[in-house]
C-alpha atoms as an extended CHARMM CRD file, in Angstrom:
* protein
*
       169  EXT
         1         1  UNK       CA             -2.4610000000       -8.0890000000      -20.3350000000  PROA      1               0.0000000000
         2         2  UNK       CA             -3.8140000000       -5.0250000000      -22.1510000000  PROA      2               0.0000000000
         3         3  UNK       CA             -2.9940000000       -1.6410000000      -20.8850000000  PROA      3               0.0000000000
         4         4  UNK       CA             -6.8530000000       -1.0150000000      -20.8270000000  PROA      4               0.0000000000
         5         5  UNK       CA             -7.8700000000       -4.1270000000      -18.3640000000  PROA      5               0.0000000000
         6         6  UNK       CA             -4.7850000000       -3.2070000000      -16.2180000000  PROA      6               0.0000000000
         7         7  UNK       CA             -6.3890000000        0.7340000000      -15.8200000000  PROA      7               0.0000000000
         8         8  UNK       CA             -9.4120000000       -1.0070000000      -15.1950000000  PROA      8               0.0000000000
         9         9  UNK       CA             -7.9950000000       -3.2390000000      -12.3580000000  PROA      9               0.0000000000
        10        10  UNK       CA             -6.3430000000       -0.3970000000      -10.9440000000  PROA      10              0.0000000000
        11        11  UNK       CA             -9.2230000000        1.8690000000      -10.9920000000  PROA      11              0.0000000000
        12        12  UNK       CA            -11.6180000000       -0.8570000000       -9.3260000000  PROA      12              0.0000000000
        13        13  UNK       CA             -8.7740000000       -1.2510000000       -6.5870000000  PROA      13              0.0000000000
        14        14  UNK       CA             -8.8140000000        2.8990000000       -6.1730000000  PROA      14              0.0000000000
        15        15  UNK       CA            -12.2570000000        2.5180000000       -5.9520000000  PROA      15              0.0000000000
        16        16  UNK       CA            -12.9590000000       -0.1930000000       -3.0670000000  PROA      16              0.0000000000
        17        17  UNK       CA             -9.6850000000        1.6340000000       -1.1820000000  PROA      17              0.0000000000
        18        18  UNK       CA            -11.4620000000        4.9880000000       -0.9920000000  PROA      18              0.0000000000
        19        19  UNK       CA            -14.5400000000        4.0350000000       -0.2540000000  PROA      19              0.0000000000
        20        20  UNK       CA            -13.7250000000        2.1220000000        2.4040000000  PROA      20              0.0000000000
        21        21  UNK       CA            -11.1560000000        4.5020000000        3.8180000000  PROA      21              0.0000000000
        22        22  UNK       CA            -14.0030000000        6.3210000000        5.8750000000  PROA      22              0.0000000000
        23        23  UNK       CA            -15.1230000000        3.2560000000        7.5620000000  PROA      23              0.0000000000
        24        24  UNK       CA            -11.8120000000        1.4690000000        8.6630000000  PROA      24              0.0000000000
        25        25  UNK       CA             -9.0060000000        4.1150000000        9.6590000000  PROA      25              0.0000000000
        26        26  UNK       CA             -6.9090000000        4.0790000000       13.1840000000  PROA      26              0.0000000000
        27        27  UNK       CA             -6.3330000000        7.5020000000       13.8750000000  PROA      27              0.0000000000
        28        28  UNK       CA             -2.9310000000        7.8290000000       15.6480000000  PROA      28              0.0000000000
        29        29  UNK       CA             -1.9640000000       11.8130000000       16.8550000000  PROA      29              0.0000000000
        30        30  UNK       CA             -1.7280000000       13.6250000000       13.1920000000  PROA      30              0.0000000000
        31        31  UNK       CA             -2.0400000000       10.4640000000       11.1240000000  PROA      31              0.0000000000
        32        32  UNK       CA             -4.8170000000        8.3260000000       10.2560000000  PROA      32              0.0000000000
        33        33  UNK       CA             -3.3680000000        4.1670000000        9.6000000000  PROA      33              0.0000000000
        34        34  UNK       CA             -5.1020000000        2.4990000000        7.3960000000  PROA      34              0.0000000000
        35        35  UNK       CA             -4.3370000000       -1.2700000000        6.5920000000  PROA      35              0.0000000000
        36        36  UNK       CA             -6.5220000000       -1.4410000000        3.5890000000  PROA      36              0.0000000000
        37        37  UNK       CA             -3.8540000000        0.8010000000        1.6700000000  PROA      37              0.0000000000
        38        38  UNK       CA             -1.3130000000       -1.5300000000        1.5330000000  PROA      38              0.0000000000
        39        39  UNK       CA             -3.7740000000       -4.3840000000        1.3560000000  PROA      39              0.0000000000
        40        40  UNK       CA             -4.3610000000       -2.1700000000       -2.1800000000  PROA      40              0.0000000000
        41        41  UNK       CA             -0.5090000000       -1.7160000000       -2.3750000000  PROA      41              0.0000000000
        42        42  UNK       CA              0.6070000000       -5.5200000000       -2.5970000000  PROA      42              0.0000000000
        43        43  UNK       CA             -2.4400000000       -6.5370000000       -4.2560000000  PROA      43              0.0000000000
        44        44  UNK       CA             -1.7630000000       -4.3290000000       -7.0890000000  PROA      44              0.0000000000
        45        45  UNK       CA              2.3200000000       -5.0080000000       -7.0080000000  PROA      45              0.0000000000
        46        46  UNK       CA              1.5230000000       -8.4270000000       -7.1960000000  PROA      46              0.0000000000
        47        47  UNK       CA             -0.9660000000       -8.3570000000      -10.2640000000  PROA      47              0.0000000000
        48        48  UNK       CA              0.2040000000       -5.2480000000      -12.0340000000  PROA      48              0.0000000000
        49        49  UNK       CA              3.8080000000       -4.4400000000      -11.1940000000  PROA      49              0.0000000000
        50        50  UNK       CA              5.2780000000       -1.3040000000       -9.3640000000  PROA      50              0.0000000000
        51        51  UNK       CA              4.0990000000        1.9010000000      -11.3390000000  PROA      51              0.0000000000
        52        52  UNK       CA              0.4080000000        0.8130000000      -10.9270000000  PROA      52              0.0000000000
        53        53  UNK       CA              0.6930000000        0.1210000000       -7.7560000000  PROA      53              0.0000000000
        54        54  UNK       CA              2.4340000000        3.9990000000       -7.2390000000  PROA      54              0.0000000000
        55        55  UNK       CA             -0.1230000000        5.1670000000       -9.6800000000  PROA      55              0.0000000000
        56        56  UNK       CA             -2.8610000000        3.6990000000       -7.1680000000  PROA      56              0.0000000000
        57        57  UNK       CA             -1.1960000000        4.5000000000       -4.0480000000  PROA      57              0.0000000000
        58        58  UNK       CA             -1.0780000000        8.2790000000       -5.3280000000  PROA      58              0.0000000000
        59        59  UNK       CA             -4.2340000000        8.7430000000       -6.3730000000  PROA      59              0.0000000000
        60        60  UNK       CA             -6.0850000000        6.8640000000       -3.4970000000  PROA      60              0.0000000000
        61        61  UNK       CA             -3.9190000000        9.5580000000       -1.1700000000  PROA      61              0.0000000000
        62        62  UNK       CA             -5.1420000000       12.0520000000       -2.8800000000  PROA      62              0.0000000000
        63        63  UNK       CA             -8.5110000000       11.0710000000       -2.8530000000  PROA      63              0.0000000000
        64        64  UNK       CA             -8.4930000000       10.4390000000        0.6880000000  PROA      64              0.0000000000
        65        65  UNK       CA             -7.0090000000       13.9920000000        1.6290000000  PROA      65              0.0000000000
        66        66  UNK       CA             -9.7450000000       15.1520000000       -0.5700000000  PROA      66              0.0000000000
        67        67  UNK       CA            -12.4200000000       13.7590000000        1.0790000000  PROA      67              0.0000000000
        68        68  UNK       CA            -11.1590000000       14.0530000000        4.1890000000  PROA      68              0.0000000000
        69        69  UNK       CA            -10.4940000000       10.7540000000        5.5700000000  PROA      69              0.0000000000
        70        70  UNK       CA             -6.8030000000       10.4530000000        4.9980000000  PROA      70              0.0000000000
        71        71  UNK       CA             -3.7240000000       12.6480000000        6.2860000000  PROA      71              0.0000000000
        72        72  UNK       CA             -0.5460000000       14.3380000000        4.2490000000  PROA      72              0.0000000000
        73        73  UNK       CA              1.2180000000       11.3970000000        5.7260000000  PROA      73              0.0000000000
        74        74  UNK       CA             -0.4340000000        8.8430000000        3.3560000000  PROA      74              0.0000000000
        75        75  UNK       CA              1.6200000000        9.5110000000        0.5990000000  PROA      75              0.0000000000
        76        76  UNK       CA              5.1990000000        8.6760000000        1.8180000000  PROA      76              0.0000000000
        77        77  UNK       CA              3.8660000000        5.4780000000        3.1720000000  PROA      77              0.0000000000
        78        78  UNK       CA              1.9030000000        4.6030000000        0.7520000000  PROA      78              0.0000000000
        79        79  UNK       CA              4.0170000000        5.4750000000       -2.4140000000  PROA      79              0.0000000000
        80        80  UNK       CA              7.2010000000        4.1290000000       -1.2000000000  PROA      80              0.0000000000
        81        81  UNK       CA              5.5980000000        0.6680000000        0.5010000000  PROA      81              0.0000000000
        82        82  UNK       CA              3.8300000000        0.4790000000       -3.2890000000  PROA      82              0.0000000000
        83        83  UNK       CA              6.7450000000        0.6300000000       -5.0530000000  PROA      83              0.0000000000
        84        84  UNK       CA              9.2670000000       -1.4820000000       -2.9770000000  PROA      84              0.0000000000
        85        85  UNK       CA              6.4250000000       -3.9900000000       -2.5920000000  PROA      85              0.0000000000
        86        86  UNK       CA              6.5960000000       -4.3830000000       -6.0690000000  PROA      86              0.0000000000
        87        87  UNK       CA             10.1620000000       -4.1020000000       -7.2490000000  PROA      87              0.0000000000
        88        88  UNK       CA             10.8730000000       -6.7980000000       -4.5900000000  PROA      88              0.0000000000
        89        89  UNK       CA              7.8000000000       -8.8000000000       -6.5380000000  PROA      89              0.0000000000
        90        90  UNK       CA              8.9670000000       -8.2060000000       -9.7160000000  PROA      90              0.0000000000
        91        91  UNK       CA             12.2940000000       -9.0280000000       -8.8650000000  PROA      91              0.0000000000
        92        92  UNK       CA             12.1170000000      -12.3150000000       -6.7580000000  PROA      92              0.0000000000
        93        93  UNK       CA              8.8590000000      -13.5350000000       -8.2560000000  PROA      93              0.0000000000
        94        94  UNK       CA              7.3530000000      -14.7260000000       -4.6400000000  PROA      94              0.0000000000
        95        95  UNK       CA              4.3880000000      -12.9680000000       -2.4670000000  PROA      95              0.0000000000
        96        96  UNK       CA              6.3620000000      -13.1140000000        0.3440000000  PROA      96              0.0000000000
        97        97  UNK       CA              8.8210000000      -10.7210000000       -1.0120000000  PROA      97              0.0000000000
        98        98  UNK       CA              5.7720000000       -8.4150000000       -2.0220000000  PROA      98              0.0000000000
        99        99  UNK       CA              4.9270000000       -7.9720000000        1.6280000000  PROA      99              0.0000000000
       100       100  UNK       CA              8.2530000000       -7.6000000000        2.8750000000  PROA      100             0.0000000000
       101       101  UNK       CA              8.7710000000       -4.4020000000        0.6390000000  PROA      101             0.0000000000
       102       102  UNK       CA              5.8350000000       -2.6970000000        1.8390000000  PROA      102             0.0000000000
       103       103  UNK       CA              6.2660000000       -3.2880000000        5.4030000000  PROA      103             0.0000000000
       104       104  UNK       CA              9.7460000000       -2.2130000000        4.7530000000  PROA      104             0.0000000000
       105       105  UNK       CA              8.7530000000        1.0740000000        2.5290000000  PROA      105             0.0000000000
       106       106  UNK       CA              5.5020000000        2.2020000000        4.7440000000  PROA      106             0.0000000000
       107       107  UNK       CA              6.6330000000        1.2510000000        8.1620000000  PROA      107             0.0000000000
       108       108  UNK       CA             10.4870000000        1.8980000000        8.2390000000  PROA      108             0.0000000000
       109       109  UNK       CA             11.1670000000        4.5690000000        5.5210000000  PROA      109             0.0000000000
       110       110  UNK       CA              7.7660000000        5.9800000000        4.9550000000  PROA      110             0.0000000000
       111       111  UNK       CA              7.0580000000        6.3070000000        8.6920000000  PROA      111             0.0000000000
       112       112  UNK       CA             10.6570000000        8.0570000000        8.6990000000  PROA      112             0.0000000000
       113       113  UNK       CA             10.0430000000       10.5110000000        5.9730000000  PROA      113             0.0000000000
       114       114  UNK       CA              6.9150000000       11.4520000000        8.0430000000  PROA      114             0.0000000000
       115       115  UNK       CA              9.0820000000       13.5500000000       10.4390000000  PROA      115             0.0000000000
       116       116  UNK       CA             10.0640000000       16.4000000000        8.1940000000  PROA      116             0.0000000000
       117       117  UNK       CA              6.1800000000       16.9960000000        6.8090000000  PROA      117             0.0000000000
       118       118  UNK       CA              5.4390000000       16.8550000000       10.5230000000  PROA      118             0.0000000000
       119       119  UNK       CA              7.8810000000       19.7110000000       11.4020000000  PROA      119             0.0000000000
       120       120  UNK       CA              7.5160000000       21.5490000000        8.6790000000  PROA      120             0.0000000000
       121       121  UNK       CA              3.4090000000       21.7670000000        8.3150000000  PROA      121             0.0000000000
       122       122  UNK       CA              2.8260000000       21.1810000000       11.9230000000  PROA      122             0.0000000000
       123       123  UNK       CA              5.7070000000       23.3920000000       13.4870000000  PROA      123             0.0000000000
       124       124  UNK       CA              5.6190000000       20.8400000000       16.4990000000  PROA      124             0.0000000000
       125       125  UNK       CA              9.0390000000       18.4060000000       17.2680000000  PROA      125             0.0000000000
       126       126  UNK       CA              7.8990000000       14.5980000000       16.9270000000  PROA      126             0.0000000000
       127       127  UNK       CA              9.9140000000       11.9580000000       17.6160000000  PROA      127             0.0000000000
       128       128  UNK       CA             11.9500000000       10.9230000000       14.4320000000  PROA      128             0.0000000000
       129       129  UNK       CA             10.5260000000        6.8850000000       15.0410000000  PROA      129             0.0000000000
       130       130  UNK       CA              6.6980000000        8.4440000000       16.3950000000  PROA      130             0.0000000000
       131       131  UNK       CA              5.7870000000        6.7250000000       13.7930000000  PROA      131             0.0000000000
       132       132  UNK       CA              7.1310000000        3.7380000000       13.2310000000  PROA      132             0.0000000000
       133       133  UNK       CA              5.3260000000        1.5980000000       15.0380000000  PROA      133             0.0000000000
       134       134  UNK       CA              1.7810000000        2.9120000000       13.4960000000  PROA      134             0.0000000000
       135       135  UNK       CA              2.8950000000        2.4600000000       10.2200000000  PROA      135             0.0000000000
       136       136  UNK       CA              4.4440000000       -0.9370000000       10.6020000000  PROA      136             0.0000000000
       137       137  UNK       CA              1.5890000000       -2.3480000000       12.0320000000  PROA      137             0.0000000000
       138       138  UNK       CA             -0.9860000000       -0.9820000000        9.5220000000  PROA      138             0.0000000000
       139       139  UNK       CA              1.6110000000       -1.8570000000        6.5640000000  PROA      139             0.0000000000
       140       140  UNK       CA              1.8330000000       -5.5450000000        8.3490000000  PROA      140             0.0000000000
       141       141  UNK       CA             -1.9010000000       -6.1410000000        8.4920000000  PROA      141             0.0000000000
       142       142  UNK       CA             -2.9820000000       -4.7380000000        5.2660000000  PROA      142             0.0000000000
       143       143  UNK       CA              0.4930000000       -6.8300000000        3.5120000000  PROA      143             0.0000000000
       144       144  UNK       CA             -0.8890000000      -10.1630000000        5.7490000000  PROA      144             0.0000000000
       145       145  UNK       CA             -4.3700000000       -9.6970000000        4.3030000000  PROA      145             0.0000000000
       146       146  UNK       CA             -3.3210000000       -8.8220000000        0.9050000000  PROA      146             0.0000000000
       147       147  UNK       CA             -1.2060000000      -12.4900000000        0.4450000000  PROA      147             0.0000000000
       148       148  UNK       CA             -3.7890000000      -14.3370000000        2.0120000000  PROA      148             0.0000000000
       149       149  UNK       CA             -6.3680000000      -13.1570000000       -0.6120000000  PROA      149             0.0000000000
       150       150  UNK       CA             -3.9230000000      -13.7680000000       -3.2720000000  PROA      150             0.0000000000
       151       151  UNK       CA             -2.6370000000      -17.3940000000       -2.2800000000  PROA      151             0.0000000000
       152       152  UNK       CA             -6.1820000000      -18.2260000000       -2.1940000000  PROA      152             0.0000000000
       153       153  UNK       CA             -7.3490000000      -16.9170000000       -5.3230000000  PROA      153             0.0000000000
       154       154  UNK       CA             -3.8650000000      -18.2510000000       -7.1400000000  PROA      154             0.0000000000
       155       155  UNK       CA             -4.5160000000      -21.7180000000       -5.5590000000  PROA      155             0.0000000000
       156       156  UNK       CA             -8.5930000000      -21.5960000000       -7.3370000000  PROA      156             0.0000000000
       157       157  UNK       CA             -6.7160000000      -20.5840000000      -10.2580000000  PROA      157             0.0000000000
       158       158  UNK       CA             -9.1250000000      -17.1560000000      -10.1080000000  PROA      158             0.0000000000
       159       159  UNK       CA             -6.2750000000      -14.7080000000      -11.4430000000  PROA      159             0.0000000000
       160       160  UNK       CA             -4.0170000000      -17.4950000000      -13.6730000000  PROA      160             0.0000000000
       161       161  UNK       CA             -4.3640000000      -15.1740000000      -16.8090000000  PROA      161             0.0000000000
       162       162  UNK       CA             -3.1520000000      -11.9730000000      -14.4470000000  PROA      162             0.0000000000
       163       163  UNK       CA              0.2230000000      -13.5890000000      -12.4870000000  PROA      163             0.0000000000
       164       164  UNK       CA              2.6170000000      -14.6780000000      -14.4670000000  PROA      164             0.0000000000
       165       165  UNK       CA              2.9460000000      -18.7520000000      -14.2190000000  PROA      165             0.0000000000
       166       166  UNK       CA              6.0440000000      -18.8180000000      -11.5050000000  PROA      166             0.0000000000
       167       167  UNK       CA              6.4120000000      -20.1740000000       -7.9760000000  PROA      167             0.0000000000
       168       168  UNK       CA              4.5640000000      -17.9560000000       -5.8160000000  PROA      168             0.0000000000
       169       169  UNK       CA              5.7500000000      -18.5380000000       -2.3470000000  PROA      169             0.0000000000
């Protein structure tokens, strides 16, 4: 695949992540969860490797801060579920693994990294796991969602020229 349709994909994915990042957000105590990021995150590991899916985790934080419907906490969530999710893809080959490195990078490490941006911009003491649990249950439901849609559209054969042809399980 051409650099140019792979921008494109990744720029359509921005797109539909932003805009809907005003409409379905859990706001929990500084942070505002929001499953359709890593939805975005595994979908784009899957199809387009790691550093697109970075590159759209990044700029869909940004965009969100921006606008304000997203928090400072997006981006070690996001960036580091993105980029596990997709060196464990690119790696193994199989969804499954996809999803575990996102829930992994947003809702173990990413949630963790939260705690010194907390301190530091916030000047408050959180707990060091606060949290964990908010990020692994936004990174779980947006990962779930994100290999349903693609088992579905690999079994109709609706992305065959975007996967590479290996056992996706």
């Amino acid at each position: 695949m051409n650099k140019t349709r792979k921008l494109t994909i990744t720029s359509l994915i921005v797109a539909i992540t932003t805009l809907s990042s005003h409409l379905i957000f859990i706001p929990v105590g500084f942070a505002k969860i929001f499953p359709i990021q890593h939805f975005a995150n595994v979908f784009l590991a899957v199809l387009l490797g790691p550093w697109y899916a970075v590159a759209g985790a990044l700029i869909v934080s940004t965009l969100r801060n921006l606008l304000g419907t997203g928090s400072i906490f997006a981006y070690p969530g996001s960036v580091i579920g993105a980029l596990l999710a997709g060196i464990f893809y690119m790696k193994t080959k199989k969804i499954v693994y996809a999803f575990v490195g996102e829930v992994i990078g947003t809702g173990i490490i990413g949630a963790v990294t939260t705690y010194p941006i907390g301190v530091l911009l916030f000047g408050k003491e959180l707990t060091v796991f606060g949290f964990v649990p908010a990020f692994m249950i936004s990174s779980f439901t947006g990962s779930l969602l994100a290999i349903g849609l693609l088992k579905v559209m690999m079994k109709n054969r609706v992305i065959e020229g975007l996967v590479e042809k290996s056992v996706h399980k």
